[in-house]
C-alpha positions as CSV (number, residue, x, y, z in Angstrom):
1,X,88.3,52.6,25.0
2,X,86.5,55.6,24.9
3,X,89.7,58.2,25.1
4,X,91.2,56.3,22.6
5,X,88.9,56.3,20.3
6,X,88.8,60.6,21.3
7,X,92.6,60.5,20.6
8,X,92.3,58.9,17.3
9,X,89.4,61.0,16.6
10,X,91.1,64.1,16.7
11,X,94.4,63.1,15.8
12,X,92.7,62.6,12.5
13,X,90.2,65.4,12.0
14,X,91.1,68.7,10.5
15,X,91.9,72.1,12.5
16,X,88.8,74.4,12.7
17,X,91.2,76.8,11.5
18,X,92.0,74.5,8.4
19,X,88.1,74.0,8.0
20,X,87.1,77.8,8.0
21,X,90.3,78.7,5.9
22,X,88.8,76.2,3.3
23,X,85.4,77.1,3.5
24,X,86.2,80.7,2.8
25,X,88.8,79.5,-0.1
26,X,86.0,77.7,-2.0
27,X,83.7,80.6,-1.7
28,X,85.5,83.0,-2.9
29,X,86.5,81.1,-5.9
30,X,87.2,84.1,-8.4
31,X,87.1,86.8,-6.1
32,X,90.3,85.7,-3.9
33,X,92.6,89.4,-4.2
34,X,88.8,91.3,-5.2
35,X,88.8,93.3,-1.6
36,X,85.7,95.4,-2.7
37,X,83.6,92.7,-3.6
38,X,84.5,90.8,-0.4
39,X,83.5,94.4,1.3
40,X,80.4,94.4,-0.5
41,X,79.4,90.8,-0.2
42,X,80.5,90.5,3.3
43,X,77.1,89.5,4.6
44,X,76.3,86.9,1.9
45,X,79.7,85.4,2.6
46,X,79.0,85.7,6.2
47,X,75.8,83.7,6.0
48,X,76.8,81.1,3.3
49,X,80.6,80.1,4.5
50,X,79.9,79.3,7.9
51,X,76.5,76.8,6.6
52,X,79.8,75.3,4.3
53,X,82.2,75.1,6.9
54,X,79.6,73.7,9.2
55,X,79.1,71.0,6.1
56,X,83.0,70.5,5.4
57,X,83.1,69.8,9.3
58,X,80.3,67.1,9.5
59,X,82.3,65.3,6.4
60,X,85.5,65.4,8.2
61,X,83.9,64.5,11.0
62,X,82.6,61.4,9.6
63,X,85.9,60.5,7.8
64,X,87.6,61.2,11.2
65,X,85.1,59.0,13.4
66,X,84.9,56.4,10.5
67,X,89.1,56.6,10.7
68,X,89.4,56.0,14.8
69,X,86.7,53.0,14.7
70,X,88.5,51.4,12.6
71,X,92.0,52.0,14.3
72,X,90.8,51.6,17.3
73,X,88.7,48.7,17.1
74,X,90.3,46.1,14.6
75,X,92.9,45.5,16.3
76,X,90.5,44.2,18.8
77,X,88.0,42.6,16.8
78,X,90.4,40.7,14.1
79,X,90.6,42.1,10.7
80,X,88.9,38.8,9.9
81,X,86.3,38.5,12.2
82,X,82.8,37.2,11.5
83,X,79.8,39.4,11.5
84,X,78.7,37.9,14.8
85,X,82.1,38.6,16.8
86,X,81.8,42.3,15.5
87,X,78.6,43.3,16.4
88,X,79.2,40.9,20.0
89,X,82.5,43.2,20.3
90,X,80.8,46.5,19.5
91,X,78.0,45.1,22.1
92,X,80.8,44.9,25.0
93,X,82.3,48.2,24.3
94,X,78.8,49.3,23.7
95,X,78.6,52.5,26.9
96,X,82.1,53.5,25.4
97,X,81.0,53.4,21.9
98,X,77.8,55.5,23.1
99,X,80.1,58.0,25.1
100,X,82.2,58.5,21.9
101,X,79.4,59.5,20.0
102,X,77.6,61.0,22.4
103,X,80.8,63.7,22.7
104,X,80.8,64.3,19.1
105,X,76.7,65.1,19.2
106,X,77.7,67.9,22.4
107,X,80.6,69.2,20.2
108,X,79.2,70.4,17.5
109,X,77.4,73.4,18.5
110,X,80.9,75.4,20.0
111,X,82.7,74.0,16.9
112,X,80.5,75.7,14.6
113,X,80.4,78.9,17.3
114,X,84.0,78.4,17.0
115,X,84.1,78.4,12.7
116,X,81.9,81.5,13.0
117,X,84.8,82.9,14.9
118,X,87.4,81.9,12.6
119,X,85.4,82.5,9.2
120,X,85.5,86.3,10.5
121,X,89.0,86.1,11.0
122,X,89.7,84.7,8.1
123,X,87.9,87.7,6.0
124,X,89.3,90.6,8.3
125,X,93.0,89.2,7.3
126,X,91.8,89.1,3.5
127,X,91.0,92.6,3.7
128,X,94.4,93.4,5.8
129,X,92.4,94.7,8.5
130,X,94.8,94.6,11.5
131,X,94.0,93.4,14.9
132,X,94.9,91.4,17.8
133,X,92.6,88.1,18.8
134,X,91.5,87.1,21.9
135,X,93.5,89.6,24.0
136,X,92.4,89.9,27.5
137,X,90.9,93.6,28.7
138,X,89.4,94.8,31.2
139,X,90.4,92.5,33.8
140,X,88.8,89.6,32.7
141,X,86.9,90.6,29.6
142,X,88.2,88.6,26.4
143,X,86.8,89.6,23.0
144,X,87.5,87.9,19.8
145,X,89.2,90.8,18.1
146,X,90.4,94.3,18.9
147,X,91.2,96.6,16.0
148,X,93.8,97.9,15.3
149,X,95.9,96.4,17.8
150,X,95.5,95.4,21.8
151,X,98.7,97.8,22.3
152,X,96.8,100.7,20.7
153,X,93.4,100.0,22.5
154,X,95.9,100.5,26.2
155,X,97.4,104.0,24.8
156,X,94.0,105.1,23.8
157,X,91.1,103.0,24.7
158,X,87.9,105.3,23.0
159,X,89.7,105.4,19.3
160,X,89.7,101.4,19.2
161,X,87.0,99.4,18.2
162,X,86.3,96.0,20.1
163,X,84.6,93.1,17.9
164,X,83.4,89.8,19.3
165,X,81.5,87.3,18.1
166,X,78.9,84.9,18.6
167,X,76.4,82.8,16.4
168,X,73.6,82.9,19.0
169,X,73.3,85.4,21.6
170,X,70.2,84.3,24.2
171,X,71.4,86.0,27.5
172,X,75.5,85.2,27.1
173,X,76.2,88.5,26.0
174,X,75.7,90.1,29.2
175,X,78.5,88.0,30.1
176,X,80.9,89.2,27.7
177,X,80.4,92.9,28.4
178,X,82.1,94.4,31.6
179,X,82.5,97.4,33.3
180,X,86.2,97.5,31.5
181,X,84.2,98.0,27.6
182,X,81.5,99.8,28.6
183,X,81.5,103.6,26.2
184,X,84.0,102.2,24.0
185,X,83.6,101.0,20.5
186,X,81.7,97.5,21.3
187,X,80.8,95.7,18.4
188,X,79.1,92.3,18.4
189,X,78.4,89.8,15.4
190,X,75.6,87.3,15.1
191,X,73.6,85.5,12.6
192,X,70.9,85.3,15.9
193,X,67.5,86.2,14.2
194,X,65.6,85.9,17.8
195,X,67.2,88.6,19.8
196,X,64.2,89.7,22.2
197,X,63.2,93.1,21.5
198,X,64.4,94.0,25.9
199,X,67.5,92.5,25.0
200,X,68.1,94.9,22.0
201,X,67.2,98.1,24.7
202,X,69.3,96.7,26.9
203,X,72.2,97.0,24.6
204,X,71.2,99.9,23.4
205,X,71.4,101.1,26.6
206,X,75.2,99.5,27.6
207,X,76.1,101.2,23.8
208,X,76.6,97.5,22.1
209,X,76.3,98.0,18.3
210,X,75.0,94.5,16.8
211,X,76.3,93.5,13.5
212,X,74.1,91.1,11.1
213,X,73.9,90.3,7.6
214,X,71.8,92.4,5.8
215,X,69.3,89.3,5.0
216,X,69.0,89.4,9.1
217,X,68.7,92.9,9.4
218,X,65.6,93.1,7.1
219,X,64.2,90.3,8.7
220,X,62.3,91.5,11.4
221,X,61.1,95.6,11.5
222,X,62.4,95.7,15.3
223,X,65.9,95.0,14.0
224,X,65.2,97.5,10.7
225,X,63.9,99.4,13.5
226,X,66.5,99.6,16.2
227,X,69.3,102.0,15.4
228,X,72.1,99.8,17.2
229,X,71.3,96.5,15.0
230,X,73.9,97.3,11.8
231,X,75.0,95.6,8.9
232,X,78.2,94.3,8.6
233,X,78.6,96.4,5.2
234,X,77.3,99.3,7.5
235,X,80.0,98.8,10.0
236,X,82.9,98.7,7.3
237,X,81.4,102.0,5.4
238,X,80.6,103.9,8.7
239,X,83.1,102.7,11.9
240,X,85.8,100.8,10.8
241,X,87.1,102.2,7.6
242,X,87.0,105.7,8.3
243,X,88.8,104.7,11.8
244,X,91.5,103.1,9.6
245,X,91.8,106.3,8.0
246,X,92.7,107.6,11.4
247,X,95.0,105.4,12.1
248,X,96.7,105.5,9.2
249,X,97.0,109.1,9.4
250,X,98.5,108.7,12.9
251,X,101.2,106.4,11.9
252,X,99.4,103.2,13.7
253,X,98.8,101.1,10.7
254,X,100.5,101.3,7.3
């Protein structure tokens, strides 16, 4: 019962990659083909999309689980069955009902980890920024992006820039930096507004540039403070536009 009702579940829910793509098409509205005011209002965006995409996922999620219930359990209950036979049905299948729901409480927190991911993604390709996702460097290092291209960052490793992502940061981002990107360009997003203060030294020290919205930044005077916590309108105006100028002028990107 239970993986049925999963497989119905999911067979009717939306992508993640559907749900960002639609967050980020309602709030730009107007502003669709405006590449300087998506530059400029990158943070806002940043913050306020991902909240939406976290909403448009908890209504497709209830259209989805509302969906497999129904397909899963009429045909067992009887389209016309009394009051009493449903809730004595939904009482026998009651631990599979629980584990159903119970797996859709645990998913939500990487899914919207995941729509951070892809709500990034989706505004780097609306400002034709080039890069290659999720490549695999430094033997078992795996970023979100690397800009311009995982081919370039293997001819010339220190002119790349490597950009990952994650909405909370706790301890997991030692994880996510080896030997293999240590002294390059290391760049990591989050909306975390309780990064410890050792934690922001100790990325200071391994050369980890943190990227915020500029609500964030502001927040606390440690992050005003630290000199590796940056905006993500910081990071366009300072790192990676004037490395696309590079790489333009060295025939990487057009």
């Amino acid at each position: 019962m239970q993986e049925l009702l999963k497989t119905a579940f999911h067979r009717a829910i939306p992508s993640g990659n559907q749900i960002a793509a639609t967050a980020v098409h309602n709030a730009l509205a107007n502003h669709a083909g405006d590449e300087a005011w998506i530059r400029q209002n990158f943070s806002n965006l940043v913050e306020h999309v991902q909240i939406d995409a976290y909403q448009e996922y908890l209504a497709a999620e209830q259209s989805a689980g509302s969906k497999a219930l129904s397909d899963v359990l009429l045909p067992i209950i009887g389209e016309h069955a009394t009051a009493k036979q449903s809730v004595d049905a939904m009482g026998q299948y009651f631990y599979a009902l629980d584990r159903f729901f119970l797996g859709l409480t645990q998913g939500r927190r990487p899914r919207a980890g995941k729509a951070f991911e892809l709500l990034i993604r989706e505004l780097f390709v609306r400002l034709r920024y080039p890069f290659s996702a999720q490549p695999i460097i430094g033997g078992n290092s795996q970023p979100d992006f690397v800009l311009p291209s995982i081919e370039y960052f293997r001819r010339n490793p220190p002119d790349a820039i490597i950009f990952t992502v994650k909405r909370t940061l706790r301890e997991r981002w030692r994880q996510i930096v080896t030997e293999g990107t240590r002294g390059l360009g290391f760049f990591l997003a989050t909306i975390d507004e309780k990064i410890a203060d050792r934690d922001l030294e100790a990325m200071l020290e391994s050369r980890i540039h943190i990227v915020v919205p500029t609500r964030i930044k502001t927040l606390r005077p440690d992050y005003e403070a630290a000199v590796n916590v940056i905006t993500f309108e910081h990071f366009f105006q300072y790192y990676l536009d004037p490395a696309m100028q590079r790489w333009r002028a060295a025939g990487v990107v057009l």
